[in-house]
C-alpha positions as CSV (number, residue, x, y, z in Angstrom):
1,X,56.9,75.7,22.0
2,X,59.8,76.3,24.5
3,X,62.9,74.9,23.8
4,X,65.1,73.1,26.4
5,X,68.9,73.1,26.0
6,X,70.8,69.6,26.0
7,X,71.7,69.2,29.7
8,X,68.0,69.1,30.9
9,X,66.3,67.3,27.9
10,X,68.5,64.5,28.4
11,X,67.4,64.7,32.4
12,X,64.1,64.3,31.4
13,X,65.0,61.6,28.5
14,X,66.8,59.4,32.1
15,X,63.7,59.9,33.9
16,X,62.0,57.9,31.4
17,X,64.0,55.2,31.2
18,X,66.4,56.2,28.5
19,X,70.4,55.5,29.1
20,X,72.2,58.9,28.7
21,X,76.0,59.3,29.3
22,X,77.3,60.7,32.0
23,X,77.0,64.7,32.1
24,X,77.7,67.6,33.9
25,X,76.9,71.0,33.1
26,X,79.2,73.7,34.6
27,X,79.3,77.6,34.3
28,X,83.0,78.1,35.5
29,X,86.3,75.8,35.3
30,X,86.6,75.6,39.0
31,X,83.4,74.4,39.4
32,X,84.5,71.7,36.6
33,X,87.5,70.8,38.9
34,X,85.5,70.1,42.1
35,X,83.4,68.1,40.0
36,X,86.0,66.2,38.6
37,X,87.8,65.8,41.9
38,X,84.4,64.3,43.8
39,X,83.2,61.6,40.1
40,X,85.5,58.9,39.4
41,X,84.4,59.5,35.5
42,X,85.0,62.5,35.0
43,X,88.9,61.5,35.9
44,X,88.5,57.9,33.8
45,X,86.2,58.5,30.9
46,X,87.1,60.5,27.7
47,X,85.2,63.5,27.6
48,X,83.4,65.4,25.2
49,X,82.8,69.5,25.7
50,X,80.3,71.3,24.7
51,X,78.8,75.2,25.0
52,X,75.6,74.6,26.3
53,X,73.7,77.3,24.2
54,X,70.9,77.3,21.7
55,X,73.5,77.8,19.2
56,X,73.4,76.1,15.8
57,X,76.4,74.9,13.9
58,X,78.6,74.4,17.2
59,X,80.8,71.8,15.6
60,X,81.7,74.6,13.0
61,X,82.2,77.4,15.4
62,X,84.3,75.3,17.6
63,X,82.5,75.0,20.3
64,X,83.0,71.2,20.5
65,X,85.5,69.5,21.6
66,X,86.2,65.4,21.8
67,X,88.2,62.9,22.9
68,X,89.7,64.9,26.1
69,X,91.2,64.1,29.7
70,X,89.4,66.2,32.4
71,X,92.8,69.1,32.5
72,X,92.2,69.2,28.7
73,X,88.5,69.5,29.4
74,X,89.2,72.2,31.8
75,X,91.3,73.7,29.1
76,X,88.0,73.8,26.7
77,X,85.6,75.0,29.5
78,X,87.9,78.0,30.1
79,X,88.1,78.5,26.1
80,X,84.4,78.2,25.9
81,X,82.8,80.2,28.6
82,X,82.9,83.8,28.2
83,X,83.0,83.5,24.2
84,X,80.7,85.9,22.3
85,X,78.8,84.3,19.2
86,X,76.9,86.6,17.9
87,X,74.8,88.1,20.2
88,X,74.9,85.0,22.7
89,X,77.9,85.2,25.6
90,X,78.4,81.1,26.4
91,X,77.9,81.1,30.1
92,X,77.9,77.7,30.8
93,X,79.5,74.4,29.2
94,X,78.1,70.2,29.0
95,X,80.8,68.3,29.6
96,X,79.9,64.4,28.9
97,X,81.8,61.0,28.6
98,X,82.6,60.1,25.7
99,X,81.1,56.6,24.0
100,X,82.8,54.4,21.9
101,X,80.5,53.2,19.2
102,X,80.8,51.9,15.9
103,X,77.0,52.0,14.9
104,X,74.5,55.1,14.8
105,X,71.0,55.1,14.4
106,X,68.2,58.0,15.0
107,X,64.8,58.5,16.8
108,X,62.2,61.6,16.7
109,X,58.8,61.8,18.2
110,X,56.7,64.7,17.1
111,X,53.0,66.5,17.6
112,X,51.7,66.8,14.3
113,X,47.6,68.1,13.3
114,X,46.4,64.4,13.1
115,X,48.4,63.3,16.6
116,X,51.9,62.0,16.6
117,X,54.6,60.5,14.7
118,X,57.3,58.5,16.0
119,X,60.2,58.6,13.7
120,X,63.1,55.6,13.3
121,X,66.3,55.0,10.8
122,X,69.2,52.6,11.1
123,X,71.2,55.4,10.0
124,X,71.9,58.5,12.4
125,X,74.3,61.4,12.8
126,X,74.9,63.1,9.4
127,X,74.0,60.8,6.9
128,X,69.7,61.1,8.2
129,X,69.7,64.6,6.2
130,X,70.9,62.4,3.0
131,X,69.1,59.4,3.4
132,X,65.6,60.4,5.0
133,X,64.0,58.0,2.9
134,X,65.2,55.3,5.7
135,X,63.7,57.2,8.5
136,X,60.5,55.3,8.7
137,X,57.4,56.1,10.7
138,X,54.6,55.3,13.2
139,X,51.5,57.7,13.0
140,X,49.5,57.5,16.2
141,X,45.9,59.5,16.3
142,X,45.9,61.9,19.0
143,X,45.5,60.2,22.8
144,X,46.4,56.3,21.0
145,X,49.0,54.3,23.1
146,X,50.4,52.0,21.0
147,X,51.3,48.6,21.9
148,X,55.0,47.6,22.3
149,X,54.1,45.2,19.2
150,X,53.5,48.4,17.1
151,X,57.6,50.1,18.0
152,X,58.7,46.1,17.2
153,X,57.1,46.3,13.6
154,X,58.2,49.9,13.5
155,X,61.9,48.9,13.9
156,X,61.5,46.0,11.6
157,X,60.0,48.2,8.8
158,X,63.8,50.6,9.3
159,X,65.9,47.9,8.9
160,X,67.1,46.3,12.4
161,X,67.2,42.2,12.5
162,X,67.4,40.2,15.3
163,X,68.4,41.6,19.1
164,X,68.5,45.2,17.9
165,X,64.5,45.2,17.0
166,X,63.4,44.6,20.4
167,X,66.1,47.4,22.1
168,X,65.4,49.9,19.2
169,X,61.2,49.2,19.8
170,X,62.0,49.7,23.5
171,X,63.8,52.9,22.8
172,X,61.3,54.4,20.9
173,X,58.6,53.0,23.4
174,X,60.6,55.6,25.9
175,X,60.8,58.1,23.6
176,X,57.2,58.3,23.5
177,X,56.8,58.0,27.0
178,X,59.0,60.9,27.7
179,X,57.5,63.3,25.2
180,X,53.4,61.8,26.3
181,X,53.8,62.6,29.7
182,X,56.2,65.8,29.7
183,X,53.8,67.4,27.7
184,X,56.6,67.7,24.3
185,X,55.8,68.8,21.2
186,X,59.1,67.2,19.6
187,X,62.2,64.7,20.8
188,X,65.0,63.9,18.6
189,X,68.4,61.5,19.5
190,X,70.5,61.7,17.0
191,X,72.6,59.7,17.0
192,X,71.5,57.0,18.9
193,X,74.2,54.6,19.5
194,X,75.0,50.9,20.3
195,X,77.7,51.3,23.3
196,X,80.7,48.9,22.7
197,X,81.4,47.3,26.2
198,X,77.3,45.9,26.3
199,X,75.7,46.6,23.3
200,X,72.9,49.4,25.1
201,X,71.2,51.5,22.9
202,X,72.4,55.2,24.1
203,X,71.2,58.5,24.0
204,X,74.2,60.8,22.6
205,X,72.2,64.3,21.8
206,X,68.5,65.5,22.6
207,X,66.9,68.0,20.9
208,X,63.6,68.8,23.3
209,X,61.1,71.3,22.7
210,X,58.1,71.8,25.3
211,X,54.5,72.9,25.7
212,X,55.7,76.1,28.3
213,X,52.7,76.3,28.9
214,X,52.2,73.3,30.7
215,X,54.8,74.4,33.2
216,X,52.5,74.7,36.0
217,X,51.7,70.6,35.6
218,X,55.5,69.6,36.1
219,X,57.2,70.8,39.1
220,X,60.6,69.1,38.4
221,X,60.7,71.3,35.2
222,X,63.4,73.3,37.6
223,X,65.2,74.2,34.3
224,X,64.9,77.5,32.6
225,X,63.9,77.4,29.1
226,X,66.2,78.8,26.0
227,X,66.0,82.0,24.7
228,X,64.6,82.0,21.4
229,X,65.8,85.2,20.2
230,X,69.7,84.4,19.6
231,X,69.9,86.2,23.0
232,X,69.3,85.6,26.7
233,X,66.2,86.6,28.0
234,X,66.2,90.0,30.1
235,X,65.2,90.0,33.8
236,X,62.0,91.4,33.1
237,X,61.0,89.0,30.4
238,X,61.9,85.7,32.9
239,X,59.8,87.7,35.6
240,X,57.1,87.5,33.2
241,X,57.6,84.3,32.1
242,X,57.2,83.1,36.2
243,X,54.5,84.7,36.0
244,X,52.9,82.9,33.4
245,X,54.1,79.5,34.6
246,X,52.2,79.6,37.6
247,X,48.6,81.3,36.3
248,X,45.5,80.3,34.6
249,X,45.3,82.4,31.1
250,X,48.5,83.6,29.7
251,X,51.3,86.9,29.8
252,X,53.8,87.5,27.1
253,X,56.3,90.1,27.2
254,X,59.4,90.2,24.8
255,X,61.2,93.3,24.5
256,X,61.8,95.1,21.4
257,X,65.4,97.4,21.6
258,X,64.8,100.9,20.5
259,X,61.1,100.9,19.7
260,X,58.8,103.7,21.0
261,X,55.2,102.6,20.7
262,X,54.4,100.1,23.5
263,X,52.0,96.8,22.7
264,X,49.7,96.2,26.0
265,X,46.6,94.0,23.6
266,X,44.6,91.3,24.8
267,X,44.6,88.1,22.8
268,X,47.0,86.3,20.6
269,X,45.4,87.1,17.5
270,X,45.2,90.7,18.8
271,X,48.3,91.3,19.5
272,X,49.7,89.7,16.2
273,X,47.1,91.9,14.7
274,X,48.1,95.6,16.8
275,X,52.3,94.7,16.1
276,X,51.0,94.2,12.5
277,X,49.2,97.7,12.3
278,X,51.6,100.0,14.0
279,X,54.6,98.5,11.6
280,X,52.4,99.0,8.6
281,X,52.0,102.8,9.6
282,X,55.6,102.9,10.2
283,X,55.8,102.8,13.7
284,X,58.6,101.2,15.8
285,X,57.9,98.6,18.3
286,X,59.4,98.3,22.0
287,X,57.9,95.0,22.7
288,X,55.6,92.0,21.8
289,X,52.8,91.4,24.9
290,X,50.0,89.7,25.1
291,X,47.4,88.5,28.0
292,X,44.4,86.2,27.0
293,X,42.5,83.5,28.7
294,X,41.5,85.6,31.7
295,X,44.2,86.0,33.8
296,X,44.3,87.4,37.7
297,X,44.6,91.2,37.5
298,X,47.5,90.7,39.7
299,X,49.4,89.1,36.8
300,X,47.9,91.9,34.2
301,X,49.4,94.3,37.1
302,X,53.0,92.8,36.6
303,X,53.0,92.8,32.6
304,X,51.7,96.4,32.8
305,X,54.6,97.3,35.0
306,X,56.9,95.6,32.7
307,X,55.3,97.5,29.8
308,X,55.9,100.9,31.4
309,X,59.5,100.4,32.3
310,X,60.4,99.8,28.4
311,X,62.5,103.4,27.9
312,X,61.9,105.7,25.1
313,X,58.1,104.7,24.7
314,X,55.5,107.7,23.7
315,X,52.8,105.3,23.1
316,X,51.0,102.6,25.1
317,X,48.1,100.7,23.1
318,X,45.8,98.7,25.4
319,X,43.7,97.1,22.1
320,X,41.3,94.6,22.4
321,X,38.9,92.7,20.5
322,X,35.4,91.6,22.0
323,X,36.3,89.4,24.6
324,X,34.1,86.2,25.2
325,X,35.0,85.7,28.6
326,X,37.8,87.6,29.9
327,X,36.6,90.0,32.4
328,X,37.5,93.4,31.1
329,X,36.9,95.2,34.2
330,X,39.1,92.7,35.9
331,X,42.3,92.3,33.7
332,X,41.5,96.9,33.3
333,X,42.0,96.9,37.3
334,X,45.3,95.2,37.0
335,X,46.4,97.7,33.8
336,X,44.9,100.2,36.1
337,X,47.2,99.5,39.1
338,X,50.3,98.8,36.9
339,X,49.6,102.7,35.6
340,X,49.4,104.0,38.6
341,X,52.3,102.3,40.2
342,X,54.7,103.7,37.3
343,X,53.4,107.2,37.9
344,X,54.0,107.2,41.2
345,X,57.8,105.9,40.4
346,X,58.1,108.8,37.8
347,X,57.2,107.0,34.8
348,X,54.8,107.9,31.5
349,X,55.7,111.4,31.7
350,X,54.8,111.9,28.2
351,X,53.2,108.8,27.3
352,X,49.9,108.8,25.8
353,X,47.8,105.7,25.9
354,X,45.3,104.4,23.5
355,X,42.7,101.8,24.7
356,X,40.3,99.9,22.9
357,X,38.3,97.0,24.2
358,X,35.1,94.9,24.3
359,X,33.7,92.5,26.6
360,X,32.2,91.2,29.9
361,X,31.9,94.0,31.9
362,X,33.3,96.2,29.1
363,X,31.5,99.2,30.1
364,X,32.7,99.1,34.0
365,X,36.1,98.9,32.7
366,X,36.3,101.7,30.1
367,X,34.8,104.2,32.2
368,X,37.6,103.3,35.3
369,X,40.0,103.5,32.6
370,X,38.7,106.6,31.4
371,X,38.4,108.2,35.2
372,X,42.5,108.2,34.6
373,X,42.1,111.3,33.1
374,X,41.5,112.9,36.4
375,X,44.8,111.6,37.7
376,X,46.6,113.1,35.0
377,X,47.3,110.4,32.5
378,X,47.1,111.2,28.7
379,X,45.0,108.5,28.1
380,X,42.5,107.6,25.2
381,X,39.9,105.1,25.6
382,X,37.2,103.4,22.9
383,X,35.0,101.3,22.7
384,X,33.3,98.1,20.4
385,X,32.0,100.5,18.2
386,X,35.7,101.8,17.2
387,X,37.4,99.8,14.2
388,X,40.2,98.1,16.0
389,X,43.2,99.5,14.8
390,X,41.7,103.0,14.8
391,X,43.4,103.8,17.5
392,X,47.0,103.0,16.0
393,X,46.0,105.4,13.3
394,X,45.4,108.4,16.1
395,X,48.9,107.1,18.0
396,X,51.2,107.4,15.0
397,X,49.5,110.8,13.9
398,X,52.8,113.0,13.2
C-alpha cells in the first residue's frame, strides 16, 4: 500500500464528487502570499494550517494551527516549514478554510480478504476511538456494486433520521466510488461535517492509502506518494520507484544506512527470505530490493545500478528461488549490464557477489554470469541444486 498525504487524497476525494474545503498546499510563505493575493478565500475565510507530512500526532506537536487570518497563516507557514520532527524536515504546509460546524460524523471504506467494507457512525472526530460500537458497516463481496438503497439502509442502521440518511448514503456512495475506481485499499473522513450556511455534508480530513502499484492505470496520480519510513525517500529510491510505476513486474529498492551486505533477490518471498538469513548470521543490511514478475532487463539494469552505488557494501547477493516464468537470462542481462556499468565508474572494487538462481533459461544466465570472472569481478554463482541461503553462509564467512 502507498500512502498519499492529505492535499492529494482530498483531490482525488473532489474528483469523485465529494465537497472538500478549500486548500492549498505551499512549500514557502511567499508562495502562500501570492496565493493569498490572486483567491478571494484565502483573504475571507478562516484558515486552518497544517504540516503536510506523514506525521502522526500533529495536533500534539503543534503543527496545527486554527482559526487564523491569512498574515497569521503566513505566520504558521513560516513556523512550520523548516521544522525538524524526528527524522522528518516539514517542507511543505496545507493551508485550508476553516468550516463552521456543530455536528461530526465519520466514513471509512476498506479492502478486506472477503471484499470491502464501508464503514459509517453519527459520531466523528475523537469520540469514534470510544464509541466504535456506533460505527456500523456494509460488507460488499469482492467486485459487488451496491445499490444506492443498500448506503440508505446503511445510514439508517448508524443512526441518521430524515434529510441526513439520503446525504450521508450519498456520501458513502462516493466514498466507494473514489476508492473502486482509484484502485484504494482504504479511505477514511473523519470527521465528516454538516457545513452551517447549507447543511452539505463535507470532507474535513482524508486518510488515503493506494495500490502503488496500479500507478501505471492513473495518469492523474501526478502526486508523489509518502515516505513510509519516518523519512523522505532518497533520490535513488524515487528513481526506482518511476521505474516501477511505468513497468510490467515489479523493482523495490529501500536503502538501509550503514549496512554492508547488499540484497539484489528475485521475488518477494525471496527477498523477505535472503534479509531474513543474512540478519540471522549477523550480517548488516544496506538495503531491501526486490524484482519479481518479469521485468525488462532495462529496469533490472537501473535497480542493479542503484544496488552498486549503496557505499560501504562487501557483499552483493543476487538469490533466487526457481523462477516459474521470469526469464533468468533476461532479468541476469540487465544485472549483467548494471555490473559492468559500476565497474567501469570505479565501483565494486572489493565487492564479492554471490548468485543463486533457478529458472527459464537458468542455465544461459548462470554461465553469462559466471563469464564475469574473466572481467575481473569476484563473483560466485550457483545453481538449483544449491540450498538457497547457502550462499549467505559463504558471504558472512569471517
Amino acid at each position: 500500500m502507498a500512502k498519499v498525504l492529505e492535499g492529494p487524497g482530498m483531490g482525488l476525494m473532489k474528483k469523485w464528487g465529494i465537497t472538500v474545503p478549500h486548500y492549498v498546499v505551499v512549500t514557502s510563505v511567499d508562495e502562500l502570499t501570492r496565493l493569498g493575493q490572486a483567491n478571494e478565500w484565502l483573504k475571507k475565510s478562516k484558515l486552518v494550517v497544517k504540516a503536510h507530512e506523514a506525521l502522526g500526532s500533529r495536533f500534539k506537536l503543534g503543527l496545527v494551527k486554527v482559526n487564523l487570518d491569512l498574515p497569521a497563516a503566513e505566520a504558521a507557514t513560516k513556523e512550520m516549514i523548516g521544522r525538524l520532527v524526528g527524522s522528518i524536515t516539514v517542507s511543505q504546509v496545507i493551508v485550508s478554510e476553516m468550516i463552521p460546524h456543530k455536528e461530526e460524523y465519520y466514513c471509512a471504506v476498506k479492502s478486506t480478504r472477503e471484499g470491502t467494507d464501508v464503514l459509517v457512525a453519527n459520531c466523528g472526530g475523537i469520540e469514534v476511538e470510544s464509541n466504535w460500537d456506533r460505527v456500523k458497516r456494509l460488507a460488499l463481496e469482492v467486485g459487488q456494486q451496491p445499490a444506492a438503497e443498500a448506503f440508505e439502509r446503511l445510514a439508517k442502521d448508524a443512526g441518521f433520521t430524515g434529510s441526513l440518511v439520503k446525504k450521508m448514503a450519498d456520501f458513502a456512495g462516493k466514498m466507494f466510488a473514489c476508492f473502486d475506481n482509484e484502485d484504494a485499499q482504504y479511505l477514511e473522513v473523519n470527521p465528516v461535517v454538516l457545513r452551517e450556511q447549507d447543511s452539505e455534508l463535507i470532507a474535513l480530513d482524508a486518510v488515503t492509502l493506494l495500490d502503488g502499484d496500479a500507478k501505471f492505470r492513473h495518469p492523474d496520480w501526478n502526486f508523489a506518494f509518502a515516505a513510509e519510513f519516518g523519512r523522505a525517500y532518497s533520490r535513488h529510491e524515487m528513481e526506482v520507484m518511476a521505474v516501477d510505476s511505468k513497468i510490467k513486474g515489479s523493482v523495490k529498492f529501500i536503502e538501509i544506512p550503514g549496512g554492508d551486505t547488499a540484497m539484489l533477490p528475485a521475488g518477494g518471498g525471496a527477498s523477505v527470505y535472503y534479509s531474513d538469513a543474512v540478519v540471522a548470521r549477523g550480517g548488516k543490511l544496506a538495503n531491501y530490493a526486490e524484482y519479481s514478475g518479469d521485468p525488462p532487463d532495462w529496469a533490472v539494469e537501473v535497480l542493479t545500478d542503484k544496488v552498486c552505488s549503496l557505499p560501504g557494501i562487501k557483499n552483493i547477493i543476487v538469490g533466487g528461488a526457481i523462477a516459474n516464468f521470469t526469464d533468468v537470462k533476461k532479468t541476469f542481462g540487465g544485472i549483467i549490464n548494471g555490473f559492468r556499468k559500476a565497474q567501469s565508474e570505479g565501483k565494486l572494487k572489493g565487492v564479492k557477489i554471490w548468485v543463486r538462481r533457478g529458472g527459464p533459461r537458468e542455465k544461459e544466465g548462470l554461465d553469462a554470469m559466471r563469464a564475469l570472472k574473466n572481467e575481473g569481478f569476484d563473483i560466485n554463482v550457483f545453481d538449483r541444486n544449491t540450498p538457497l541461503t547457502d550462499i549467505v553462509d559463504m558471504a558472512l564467512q569471517k
